[in-house]
N, C-alpha and C positions, 0 to 999 in steps of 0.2 A: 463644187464647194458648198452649194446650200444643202444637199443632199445630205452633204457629210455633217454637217452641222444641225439636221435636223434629225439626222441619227443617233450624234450627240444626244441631243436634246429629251430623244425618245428613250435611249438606255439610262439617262440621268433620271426620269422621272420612273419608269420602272424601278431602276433603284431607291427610291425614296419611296413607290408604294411597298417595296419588299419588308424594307425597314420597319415604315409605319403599320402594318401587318403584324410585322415579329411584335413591335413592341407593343400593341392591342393585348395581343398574345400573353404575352409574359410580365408586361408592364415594368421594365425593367429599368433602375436609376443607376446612372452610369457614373454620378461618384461617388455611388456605393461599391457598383462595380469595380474602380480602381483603388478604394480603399479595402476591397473585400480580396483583390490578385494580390494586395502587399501583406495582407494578415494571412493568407494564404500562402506567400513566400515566406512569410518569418517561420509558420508552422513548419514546414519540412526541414527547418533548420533542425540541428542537430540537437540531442536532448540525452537524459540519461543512459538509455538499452538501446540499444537496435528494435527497429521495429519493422512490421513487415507491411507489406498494403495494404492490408485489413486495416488494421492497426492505424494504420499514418491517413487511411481514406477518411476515417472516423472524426477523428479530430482534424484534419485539416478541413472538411466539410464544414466542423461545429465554428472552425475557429473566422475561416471565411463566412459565415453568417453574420459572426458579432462583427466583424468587418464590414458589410455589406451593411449593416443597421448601422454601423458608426459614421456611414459614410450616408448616410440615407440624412442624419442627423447634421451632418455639416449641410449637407444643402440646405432644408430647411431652415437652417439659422442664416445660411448665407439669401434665402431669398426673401428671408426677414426684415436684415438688419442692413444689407450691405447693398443687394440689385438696387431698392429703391432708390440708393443716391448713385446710382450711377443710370439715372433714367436717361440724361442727355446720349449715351454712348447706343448708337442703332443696333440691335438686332444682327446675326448677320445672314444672309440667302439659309430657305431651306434646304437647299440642295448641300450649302456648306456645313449647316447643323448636321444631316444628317452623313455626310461625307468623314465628319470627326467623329458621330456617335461612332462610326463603321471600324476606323481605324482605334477607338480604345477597346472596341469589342475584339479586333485581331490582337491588340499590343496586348490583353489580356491574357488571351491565348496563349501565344506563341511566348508571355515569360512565364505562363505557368509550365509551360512543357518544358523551357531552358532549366526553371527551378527543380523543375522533375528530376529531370536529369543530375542534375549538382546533388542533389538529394542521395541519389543512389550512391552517387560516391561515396558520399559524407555516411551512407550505413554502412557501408564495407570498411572505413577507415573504424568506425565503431567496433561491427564485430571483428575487427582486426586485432582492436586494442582484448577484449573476450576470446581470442585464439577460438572465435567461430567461423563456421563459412557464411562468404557473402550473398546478400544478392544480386541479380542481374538488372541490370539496367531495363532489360525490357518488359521484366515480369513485373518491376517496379512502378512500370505508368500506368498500368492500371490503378493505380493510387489516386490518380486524374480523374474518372472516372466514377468511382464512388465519391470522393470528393464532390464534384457536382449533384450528386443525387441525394447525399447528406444536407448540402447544404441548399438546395432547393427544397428538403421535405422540411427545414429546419424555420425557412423564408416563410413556404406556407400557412406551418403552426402559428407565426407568427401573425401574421396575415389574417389566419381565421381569429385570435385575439381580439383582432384591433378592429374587426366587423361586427364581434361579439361585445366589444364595448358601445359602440358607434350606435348599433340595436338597443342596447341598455340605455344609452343615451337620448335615442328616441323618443321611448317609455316613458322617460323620465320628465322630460318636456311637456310628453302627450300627458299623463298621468297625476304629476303629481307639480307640472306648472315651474317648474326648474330654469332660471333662465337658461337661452338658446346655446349663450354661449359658456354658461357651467356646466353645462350638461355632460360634454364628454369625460371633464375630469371629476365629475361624481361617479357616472357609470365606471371608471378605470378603478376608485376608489369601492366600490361597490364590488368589482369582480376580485378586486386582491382580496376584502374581506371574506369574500365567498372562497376564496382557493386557500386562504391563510386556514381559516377556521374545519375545513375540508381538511387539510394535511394535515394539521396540526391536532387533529381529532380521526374522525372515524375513518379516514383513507389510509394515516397510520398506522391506529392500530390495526383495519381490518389487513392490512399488506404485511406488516410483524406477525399476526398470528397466521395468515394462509403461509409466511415464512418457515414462524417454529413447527405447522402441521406438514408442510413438506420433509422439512429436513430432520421432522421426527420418524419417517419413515426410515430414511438409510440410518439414526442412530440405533430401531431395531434392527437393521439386520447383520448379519455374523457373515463374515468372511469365511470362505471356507478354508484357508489358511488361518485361522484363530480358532485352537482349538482349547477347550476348558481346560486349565492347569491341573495339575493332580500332588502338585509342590504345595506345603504349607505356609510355605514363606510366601504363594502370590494370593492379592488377594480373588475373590471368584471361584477359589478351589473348594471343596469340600466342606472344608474346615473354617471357611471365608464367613467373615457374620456380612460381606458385600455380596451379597449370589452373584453368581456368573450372569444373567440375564437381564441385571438392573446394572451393568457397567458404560451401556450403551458400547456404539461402533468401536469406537476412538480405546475404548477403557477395555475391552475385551482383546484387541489387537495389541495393546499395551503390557499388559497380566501374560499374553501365549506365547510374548517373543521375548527375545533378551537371551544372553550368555547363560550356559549352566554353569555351575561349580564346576565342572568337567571341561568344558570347554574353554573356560580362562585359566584353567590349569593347562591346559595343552596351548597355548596363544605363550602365557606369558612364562610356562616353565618351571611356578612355582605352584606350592599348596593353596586351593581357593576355597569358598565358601561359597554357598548361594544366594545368592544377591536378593534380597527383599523387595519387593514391588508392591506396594499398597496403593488402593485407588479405589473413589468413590464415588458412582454416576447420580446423575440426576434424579434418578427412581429409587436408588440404593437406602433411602429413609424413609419413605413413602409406606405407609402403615405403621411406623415408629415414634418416638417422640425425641428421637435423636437429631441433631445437626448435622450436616455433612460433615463438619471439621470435627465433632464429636465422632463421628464413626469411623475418620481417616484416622484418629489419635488411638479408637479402640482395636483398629487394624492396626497399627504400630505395634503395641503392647500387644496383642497376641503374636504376634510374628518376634519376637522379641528384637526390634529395631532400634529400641535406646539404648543397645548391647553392643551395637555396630560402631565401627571407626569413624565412619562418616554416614550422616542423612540428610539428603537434601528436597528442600519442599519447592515441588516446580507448579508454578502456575502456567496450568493450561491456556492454551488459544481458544478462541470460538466453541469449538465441535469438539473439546476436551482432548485435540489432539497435544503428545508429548513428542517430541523429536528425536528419536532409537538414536540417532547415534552421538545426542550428549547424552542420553541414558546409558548409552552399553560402554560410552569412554569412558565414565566415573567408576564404572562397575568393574572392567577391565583395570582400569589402575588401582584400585584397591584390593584386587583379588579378592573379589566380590562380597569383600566385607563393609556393604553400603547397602543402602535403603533409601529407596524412592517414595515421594508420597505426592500425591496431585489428585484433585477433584474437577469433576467437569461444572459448570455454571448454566451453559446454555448446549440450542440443537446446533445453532447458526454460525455460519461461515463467518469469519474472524471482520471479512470489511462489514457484513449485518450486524455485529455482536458489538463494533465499533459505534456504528448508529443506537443501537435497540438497548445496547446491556454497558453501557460504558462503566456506569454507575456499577452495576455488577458484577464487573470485572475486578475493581478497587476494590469490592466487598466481598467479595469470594477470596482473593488472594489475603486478605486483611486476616480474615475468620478461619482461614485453614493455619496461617502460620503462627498467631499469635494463639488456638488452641497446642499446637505443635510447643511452641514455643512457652509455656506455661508447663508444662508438663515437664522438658526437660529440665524447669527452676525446680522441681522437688527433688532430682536426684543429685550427690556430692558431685560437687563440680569436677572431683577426679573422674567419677564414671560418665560422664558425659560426652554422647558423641561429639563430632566437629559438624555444628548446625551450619550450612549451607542451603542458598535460595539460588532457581534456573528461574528463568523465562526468558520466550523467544517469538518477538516480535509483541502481539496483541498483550502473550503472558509476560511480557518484560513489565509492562506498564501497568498491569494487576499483582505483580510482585511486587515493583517498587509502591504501592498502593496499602503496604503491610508497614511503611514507616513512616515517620515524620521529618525526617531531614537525615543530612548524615550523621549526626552523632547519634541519635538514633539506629542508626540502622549499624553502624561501628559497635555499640552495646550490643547488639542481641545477636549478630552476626559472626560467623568463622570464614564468610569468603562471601562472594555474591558474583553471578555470570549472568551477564542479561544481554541478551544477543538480539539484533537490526530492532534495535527499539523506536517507534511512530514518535515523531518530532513534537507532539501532545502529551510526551512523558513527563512528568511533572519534576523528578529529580535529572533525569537529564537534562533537562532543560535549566534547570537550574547552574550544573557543573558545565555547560559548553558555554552559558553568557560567561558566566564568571573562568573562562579558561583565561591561562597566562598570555598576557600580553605578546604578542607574534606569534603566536599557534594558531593554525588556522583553524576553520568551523569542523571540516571534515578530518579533522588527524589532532584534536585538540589535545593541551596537557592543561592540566589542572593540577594546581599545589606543586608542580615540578615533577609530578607525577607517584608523591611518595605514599599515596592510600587508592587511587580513581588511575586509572589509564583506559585507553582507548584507539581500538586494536583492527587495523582490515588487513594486517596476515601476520605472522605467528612475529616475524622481527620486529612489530612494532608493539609488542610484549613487553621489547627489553628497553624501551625508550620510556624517558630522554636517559635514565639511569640506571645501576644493578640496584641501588636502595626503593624498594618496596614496604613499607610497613601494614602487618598486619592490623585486623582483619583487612582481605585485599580485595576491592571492585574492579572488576573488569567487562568494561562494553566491548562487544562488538558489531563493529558498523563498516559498511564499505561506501567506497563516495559515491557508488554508481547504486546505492539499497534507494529507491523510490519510497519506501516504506519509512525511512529514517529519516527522506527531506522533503517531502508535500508536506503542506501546510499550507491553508486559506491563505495565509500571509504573501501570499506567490502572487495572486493576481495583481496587487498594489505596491508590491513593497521587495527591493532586490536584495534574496540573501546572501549570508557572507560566504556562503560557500559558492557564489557564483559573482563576488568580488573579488576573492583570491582566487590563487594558483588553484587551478582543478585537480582532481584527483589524479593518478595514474593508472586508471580504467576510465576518465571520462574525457569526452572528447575536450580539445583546447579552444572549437569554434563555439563550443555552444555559449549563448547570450541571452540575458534575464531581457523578454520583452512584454509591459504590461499585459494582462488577460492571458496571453499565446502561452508562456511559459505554465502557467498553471493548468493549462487544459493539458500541455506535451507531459507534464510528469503525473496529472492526475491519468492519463492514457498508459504512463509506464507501470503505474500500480499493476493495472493487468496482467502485464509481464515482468512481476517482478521476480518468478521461478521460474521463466523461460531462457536465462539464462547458465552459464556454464559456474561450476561450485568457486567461488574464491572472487563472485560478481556477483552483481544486483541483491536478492535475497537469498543467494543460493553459500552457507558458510560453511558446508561439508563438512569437513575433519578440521575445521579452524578451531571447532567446541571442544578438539582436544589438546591442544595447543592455548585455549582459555582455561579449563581445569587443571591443566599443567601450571598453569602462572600461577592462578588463585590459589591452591592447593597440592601442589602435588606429595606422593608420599615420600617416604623419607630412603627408598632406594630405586628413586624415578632416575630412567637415564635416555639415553637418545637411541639407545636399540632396541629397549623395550616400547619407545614409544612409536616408533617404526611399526613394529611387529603388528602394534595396534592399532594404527593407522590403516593400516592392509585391511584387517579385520572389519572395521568398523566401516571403511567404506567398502566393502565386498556387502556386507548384511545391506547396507543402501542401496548400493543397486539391486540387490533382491527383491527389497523391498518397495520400490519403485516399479518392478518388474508387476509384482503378483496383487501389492495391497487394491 
């Protein structure tokens, strides 16, 4: 019996030098540790898209940090405010401290890998509701994995911070005579102004301009699928006062494709015209004393565009991309008696152009339409096309940036399609607070719907009513677009579309949890085209089924728009194949 109890005795203390080893090591606070496995379980809860391990390692690593710090922060208040009075209460054996440190470090485990596991389901039930394939449970724990390696390199930055104030704090003392114990929160005050005045100056410009010099490379270059027009009607051709070589990437691919007059004669069966395509890059005035909305307007007028049935002025994304297939379905239903006009603003990818050019976005779509828009005041309001405005996504929110309210934009307008418009839309935003009472956030009605509607598939077109009155808005938004519901306001504050009924693409478990949620949808932004058309950012041929509300012509019918449908997404997937 003593033997065995002194063998006891010898694997107990082995086990407690193991421990005290690890935690030398890693210096590890174990109620940060269990508050960092529950933000860690809230993360792989379910969120707008399906996500894959990459993806989910990413954020559930960031989000078990802020866990792990929140839980770092409860102790310290608790060894503050609370240990002290309870000084009468002993201690209890080392062996027992470190006997429980053992078992939260296993209970951590083993419900992160439980979570894991539930996780995967909860993705397959996702892309079930996306009619995509799932994934498997065990390619899935690897999410575990990275997860810990996120969120220990996350621990460390932090870490080095707070040795980098501690140092500052030193200084400060040694130096300049700071009492001992202000010291730490001057040095913390001292390093934010040094990071404040850093970002907010020469780190971002010098990162915005290594931005626009990068991404001014791909706007040089030509696709060798975009080939120079030789059509008078585009512009870039010949005859083009926009050369072909200043349209950049976006605007040269823009001008080389689209429907001929021939080809929407053979689609829809009847006699066509060739559709007008004006556009004008960033370099396209460079040596001139022109505007860019001035030379989009003197591209109209040569092409003779204010002659056409319809023209509509689409405000570009970031990279001056326009989206073919709401271009080729307007052009398709009018047998291509229409005219396109769009200008590019910046080189930058729509989420950089959101930070860098916001302001620019609003002024570029303001100065393209309202020269547009001037122009067709001098002609008799008989000859006057049907003035229509696109944008989609970044350009929804640079288009509506060309009006002041809705009456406003009712005056000047003959229809408006602004498709998965950013929750920072300033008229959106306005028409979803003020929607009618029981309408939820994501399927909302406004006015009863008889000017604004708001659309994630073609039958919710015809809701709540057949009365429509012109001029007619229509958004389109799906509940699962990432792009239409992040928003800052996520980390504090629960939206109403995650108060009511969820969408019917978005899972029924998912749940508003402070911090967690705003990282899981800022994580879906990434994937917000990764999934399938008629979800997340992906609205296919829904832009023809919006053109058909807002405007259609006067012998639209439902075989014709078939026909078109074909069409327009055949050219998609091409175009996704080669561009």
């Amino acid at each position: 019996m003593l033997e065995t109890a002194d063998s006891v005795t010898r694997l107990r203390r082995r086990c407690v030098a193991v421990v005290r080893r690890t935690e030398r090591i890693i210096d590890l606070n174990y109620v940060g540790l269990v508050v960092a496995t529950v933000f860690f379980a809230l993360s792989v809860s379910p969120s707008l898209l399906p996500r894959d391990w990459m993806f989910q390692g990413l954020i559930s690593g960031i989000n078990a940090a802020i866990g792990y710090g929140v839980g770092c922060l409860l102790e310290w208040l608790f060894r503050l405010w609370v240990r002290p009075r309870l000084a009468r209460i002993p201690s209890p054996p080392t062996w027992t401290r470190y006997a429980m440190k053992s078992a939260v470090v296993i209970t951590a485990a083993v419900s992160a890998g439980f979570m894991l596991v539930q996780s995967a389901h909860w993705q397959r039930e996702i892309t079930a509701l996306m009619g995509m394939e799932g994934t498997t449970t065990p390619a899935y724990l690897r999410t575990g994995g990275l997860s810990v390696t996120v969120g220990v390199l996350v621990v460390a930055c932090y870490r080095t911070v707070r040795e980098l104030i501690l140092y500052l704090a030193r200084q400060l003392n040694r130096w300049v005579k700071i009492p001992r114990e202000l010291a730490p929160s001057a040095g913390f005050l001292v390093l934010v102004l040094l990071v404040v005045t850093l970002f907010n100056g020469v780190a971002s410009r010098a990162f915005f301009a290594a931005a626009n010099s990068a991404f001014s490379v791909r706007n040089d270059y030509t696709s060798e699928h975009a080939v120079q027009p030789g059509l008078p009607e585009r512009s870039g051709s010949p005859e083009s006062l926009a050369p072909w070589e200043t349209l950049g990437f976006e605007g040269r691919w823009f001008v080389s494709h689209g429907p001929s007059a021939q080809r929407i004669s053979w689609v829809t069966g009847r006699p066509a015209e060739e559709p007008i395509r004006a556009y004008v890059g960033l370099e396209s005035v460079e040596g001139t004393e022109m505007s860019q909305a001035d030379l989009a307007v003197a591209e109209l007028e040569r092409t003779g565009a204010f002659e056409r049935e319809v023209l509509v002025v689409v405000t570009t994304t970031g990279t001056g991309w326009v989206n073919s297939m709401a271009a080729n379905a307007i052009e398709y239903m009018y047998g291509g008696d229409s005219a396109l006009v769009a200008t590019q603003y910046s080189y930058l990818p729509s989420a950089l152009s959101f930070l860098a050019d916001r302001d620019k976005v609003a002024a570029s779509g303001r100065a393209l339409f309202d020269a547009v828009y001037r122009h067709t005041l001098t002609r008799p309001a008989e000859d006057r096309p049907k003035l229509l405005v696109y944008g989609e996504s970044l350009g929804s929110q640079g288009s509506e940036g060309a009006f002041d309210g809705l009456a406003d934009l009712r005056e000047k307008v003959d229809g408006a399609l602004w498709v998965g418009p950013p929750n920072s839309n300033r008229l959106w935003q306005q028409f979803v607070s003020r929607r009618d009472p029981g309408s939820p956030e994501t399927e909302p009605v406004y006015a009863d719907g008889l000017v604004i509607r708001f659309a994630g598939d073609r039958d919710d077109l015809d809701r709540p009513g057949p009365e429509w009155r012109a001029p007619r808005i229509a958004y389109l938004q799906h509940a699962s677009d990432p792009i239409v519901w992040w928003s800052p306001d996520l980390v504090f504050s629960r939206p109403d579309w995650l108060s009511e009924p969820r969408g019917p693409d978005v899972s029924p478990r998912m749940r508003w949890v402070p911090l967690v949620t705003f990282w899981q949808v800022s994580a879906d932004l990434t994937n917000a085209q990764g999934v399938r058309d008629g979800h997340g950012h992906r609205y296919g041929s829904l832009v023809l089924d919006g053109w058909a509300a807002v405007t259609s012509p006067p012998d639209w019918n439902p075989g014709l728009a078939e026909r078109i449908r074909l069409e327009i997404e055949a050219y998609e997937a091409y175009e996704r194949e080669v561009k």
